[in-house]
VOBA-869353 format. One record per residue: residue in three letters; x, y, z of N, C-alpha, C in turn. Coordinates in steps of 0.2 Angstrom, whole numbers, padded with zeros to 4 digits, always signed. Example, Ala and Ser with C-alpha at 12.3 -4.5 7.8 and 13.67 -1.06 7.14 Angstrom:
BEGIN
ALA+0066-0028+0039+0062-0022+0039+0066-0016+0039
SER+0064-0011+0035+0068-0005+0036+0064+0000+0039
% end
This chain:
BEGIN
UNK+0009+0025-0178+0013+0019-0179+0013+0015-0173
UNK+0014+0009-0173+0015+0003-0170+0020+0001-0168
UNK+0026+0004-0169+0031+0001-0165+0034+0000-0160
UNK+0034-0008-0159+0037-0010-0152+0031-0013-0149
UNK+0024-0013-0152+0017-0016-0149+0018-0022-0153
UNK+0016-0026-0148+0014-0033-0151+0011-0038-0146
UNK+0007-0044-0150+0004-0048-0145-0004-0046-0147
UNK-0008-0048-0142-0016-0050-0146-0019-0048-0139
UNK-0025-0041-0137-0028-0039-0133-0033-0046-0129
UNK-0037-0049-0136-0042-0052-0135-0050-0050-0132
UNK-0050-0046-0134-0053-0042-0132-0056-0042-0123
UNK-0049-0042-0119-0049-0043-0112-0046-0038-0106
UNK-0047-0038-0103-0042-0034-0100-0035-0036-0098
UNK-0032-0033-0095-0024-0035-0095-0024-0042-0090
UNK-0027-0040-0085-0027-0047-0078-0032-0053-0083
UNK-0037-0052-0085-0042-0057-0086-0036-0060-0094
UNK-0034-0054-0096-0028-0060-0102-0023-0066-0100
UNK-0021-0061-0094-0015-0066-0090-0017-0072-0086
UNK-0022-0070-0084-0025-0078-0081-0028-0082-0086
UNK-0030-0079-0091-0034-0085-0097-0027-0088-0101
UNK-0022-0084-0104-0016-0087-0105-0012-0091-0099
UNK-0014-0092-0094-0010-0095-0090-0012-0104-0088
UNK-0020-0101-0086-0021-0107-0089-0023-0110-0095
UNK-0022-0107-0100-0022-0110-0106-0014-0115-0106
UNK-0010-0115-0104-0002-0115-0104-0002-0122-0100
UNK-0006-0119-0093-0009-0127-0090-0011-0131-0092
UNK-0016-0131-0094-0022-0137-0099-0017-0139-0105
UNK-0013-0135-0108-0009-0137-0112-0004-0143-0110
UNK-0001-0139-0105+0005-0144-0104+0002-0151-0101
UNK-0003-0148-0098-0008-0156-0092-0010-0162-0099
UNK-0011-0158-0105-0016-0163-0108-0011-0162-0115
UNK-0006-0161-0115-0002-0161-0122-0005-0159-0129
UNK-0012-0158-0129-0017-0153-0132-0021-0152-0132
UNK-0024-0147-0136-0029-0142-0133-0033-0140-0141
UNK-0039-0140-0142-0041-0137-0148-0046-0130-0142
UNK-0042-0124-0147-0043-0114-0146-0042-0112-0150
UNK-0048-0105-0149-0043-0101-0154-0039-0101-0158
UNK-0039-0099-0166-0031-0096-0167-0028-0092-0165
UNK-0030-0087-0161-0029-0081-0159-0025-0083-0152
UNK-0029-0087-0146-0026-0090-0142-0022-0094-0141
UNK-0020-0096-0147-0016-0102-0148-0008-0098-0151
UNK-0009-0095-0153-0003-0090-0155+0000-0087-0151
UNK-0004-0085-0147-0003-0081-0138+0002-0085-0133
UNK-0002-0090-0133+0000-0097-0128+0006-0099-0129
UNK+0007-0100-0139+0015-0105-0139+0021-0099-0136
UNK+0022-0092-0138+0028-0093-0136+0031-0092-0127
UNK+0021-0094-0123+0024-0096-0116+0025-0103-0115
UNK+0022-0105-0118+0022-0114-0116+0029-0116-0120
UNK+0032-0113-0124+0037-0114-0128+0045-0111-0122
UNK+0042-0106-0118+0047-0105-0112+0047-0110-0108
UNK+0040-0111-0105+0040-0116-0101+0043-0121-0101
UNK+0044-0126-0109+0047-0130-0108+0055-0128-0109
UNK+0057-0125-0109+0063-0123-0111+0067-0123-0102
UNK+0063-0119-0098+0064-0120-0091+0065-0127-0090
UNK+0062-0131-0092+0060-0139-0087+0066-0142-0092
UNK+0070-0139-0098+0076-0143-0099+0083-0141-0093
UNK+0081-0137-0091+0088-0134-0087+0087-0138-0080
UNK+0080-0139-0078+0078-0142-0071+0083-0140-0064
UNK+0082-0137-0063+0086-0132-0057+0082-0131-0053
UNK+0083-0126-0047+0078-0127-0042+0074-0119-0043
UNK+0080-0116-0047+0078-0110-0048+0071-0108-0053
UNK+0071-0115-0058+0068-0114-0066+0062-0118-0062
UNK+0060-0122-0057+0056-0123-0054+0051-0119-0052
UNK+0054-0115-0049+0053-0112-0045+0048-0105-0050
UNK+0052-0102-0056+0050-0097-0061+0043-0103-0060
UNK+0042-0110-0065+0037-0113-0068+0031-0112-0063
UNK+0035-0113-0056+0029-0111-0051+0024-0107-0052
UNK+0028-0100-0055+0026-0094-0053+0021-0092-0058
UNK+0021-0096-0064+0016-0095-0069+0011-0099-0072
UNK+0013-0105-0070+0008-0111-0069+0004-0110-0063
UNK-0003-0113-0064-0009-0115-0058-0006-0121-0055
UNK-0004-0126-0057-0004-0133-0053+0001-0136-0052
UNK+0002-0138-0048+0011-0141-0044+0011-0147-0048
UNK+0005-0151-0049+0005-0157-0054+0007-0155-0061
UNK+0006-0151-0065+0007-0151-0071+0015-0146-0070
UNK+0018-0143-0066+0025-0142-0066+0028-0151-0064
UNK+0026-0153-0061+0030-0159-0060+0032-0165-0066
UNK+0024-0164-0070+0024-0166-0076+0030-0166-0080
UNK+0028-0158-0080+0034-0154-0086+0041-0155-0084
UNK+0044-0155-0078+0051-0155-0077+0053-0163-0076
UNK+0047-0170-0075+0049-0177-0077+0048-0178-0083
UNK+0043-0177-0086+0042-0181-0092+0042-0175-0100
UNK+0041-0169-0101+0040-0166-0106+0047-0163-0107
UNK+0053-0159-0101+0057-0159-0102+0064-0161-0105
UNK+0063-0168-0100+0069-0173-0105+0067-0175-0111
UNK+0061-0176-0112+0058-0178-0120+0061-0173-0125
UNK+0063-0166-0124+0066-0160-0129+0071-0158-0127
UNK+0073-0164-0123+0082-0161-0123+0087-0158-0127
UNK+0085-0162-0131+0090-0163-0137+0087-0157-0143
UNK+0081-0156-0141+0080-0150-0147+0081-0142-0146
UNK+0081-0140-0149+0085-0133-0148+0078-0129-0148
UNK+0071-0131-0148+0064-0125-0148+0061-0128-0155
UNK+0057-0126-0152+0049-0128-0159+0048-0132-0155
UNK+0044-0134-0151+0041-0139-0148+0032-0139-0148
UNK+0031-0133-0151+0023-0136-0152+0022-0135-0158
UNK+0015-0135-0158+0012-0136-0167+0007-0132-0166
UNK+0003-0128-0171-0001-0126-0174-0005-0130-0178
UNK-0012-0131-0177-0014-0133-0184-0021-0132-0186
UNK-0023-0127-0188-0030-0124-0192-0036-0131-0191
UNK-0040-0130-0190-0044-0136-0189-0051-0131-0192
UNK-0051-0128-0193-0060-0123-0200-0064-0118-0194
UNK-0068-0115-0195-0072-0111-0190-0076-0115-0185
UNK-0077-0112-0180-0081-0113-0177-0087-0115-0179
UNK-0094-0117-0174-0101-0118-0178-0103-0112-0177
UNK-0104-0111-0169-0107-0106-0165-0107-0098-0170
UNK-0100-0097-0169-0099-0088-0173-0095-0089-0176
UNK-0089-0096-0180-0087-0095-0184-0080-0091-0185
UNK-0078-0092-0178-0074-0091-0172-0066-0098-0177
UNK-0061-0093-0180-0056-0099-0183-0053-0103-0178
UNK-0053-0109-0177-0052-0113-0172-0045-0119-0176
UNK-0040-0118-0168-0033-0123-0170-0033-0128-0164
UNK-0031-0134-0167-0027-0138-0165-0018-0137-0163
UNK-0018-0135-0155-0014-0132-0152-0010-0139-0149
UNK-0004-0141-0152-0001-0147-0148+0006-0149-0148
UNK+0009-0153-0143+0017-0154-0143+0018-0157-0150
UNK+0025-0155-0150+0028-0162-0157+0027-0167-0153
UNK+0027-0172-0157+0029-0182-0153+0022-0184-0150
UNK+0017-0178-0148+0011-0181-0145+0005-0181-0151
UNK+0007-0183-0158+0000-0184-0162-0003-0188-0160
UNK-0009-0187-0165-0017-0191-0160-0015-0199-0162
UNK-0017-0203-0159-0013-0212-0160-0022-0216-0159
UNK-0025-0219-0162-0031-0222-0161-0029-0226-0154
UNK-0035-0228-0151-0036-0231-0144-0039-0237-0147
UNK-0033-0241-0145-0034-0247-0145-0037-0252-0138
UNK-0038-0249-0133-0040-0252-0128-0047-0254-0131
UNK-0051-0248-0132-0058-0252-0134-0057-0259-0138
UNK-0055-0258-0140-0056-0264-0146-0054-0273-0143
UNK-0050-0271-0140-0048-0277-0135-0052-0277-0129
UNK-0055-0272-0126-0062-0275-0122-0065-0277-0126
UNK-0070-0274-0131-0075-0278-0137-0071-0286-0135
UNK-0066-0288-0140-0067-0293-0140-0064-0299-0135
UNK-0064-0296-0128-0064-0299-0124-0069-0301-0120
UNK-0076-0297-0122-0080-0299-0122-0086-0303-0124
UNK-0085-0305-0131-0087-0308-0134-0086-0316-0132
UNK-0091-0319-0132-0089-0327-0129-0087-0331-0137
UNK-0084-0336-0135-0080-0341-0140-0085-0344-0141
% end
């Protein structure tokens, strides 16, 4: 019986998990999404779902935590200025799932891993260069 085991091996060892989940958490928060795994992406939310939960309290202590499990001081600075206040007011669920079909390569189930409030929005820059290019 299984009880009381939970969470996903991936078929790694215990260190090469914690570091691939760690930075996956990084990238995550650096870049507000991520397409991985389904497998890793179910892994990830409910640290990245800690993490922001830390950067709502913003103390020196919960800094300090974010330190210790993120890679980059830039992406803790991120999280405790601009992702934290953004979810003030929610009480959790702060990211998304979202199945995107299998891989090519092996076929490998692949998700769209991303905040709420950060869906994808068309780039309008191009378009205004194009036609500020164009002569009259």
């Amino acid at each position: 019986m299984r009880h009381l085991v939970k969470g996903r091996k991936l078929r790694r060892t215990t260190s090469h998990r914690k570091a691939l989940l760690r930075n996956l958490v990084t990238s995550f928060l650096e870049k507000e999404r991520l397409k991985t795994t389904l497998a890793k992406a179910k892994e990830a939310r409910p640290l990245a779902e800690k993490m922001i939960t830390l950067a709502k309290k913003n103390t020196l202590h919960t800094k300090r935590q974010a330190l210790r499990f993120l890679t980059k001081e830039k992406t803790v600075k991120k999280l405790f200025e601009e992702i934290g206040p953004r979810f003030s007011e929610r009480p959790g669920g702060y990211t998304r799932i979202v199945k995107v079909g299998p891989r090519m390569g092996d076929g490998a189930p692949m998700a769209m891993f991303e905040l709420i409030g950060s869906e994808y929005k068309k780039k309008e820059k191009k378009k205004k260069e194009k036609e500020a290019k164009k002569p009259k």
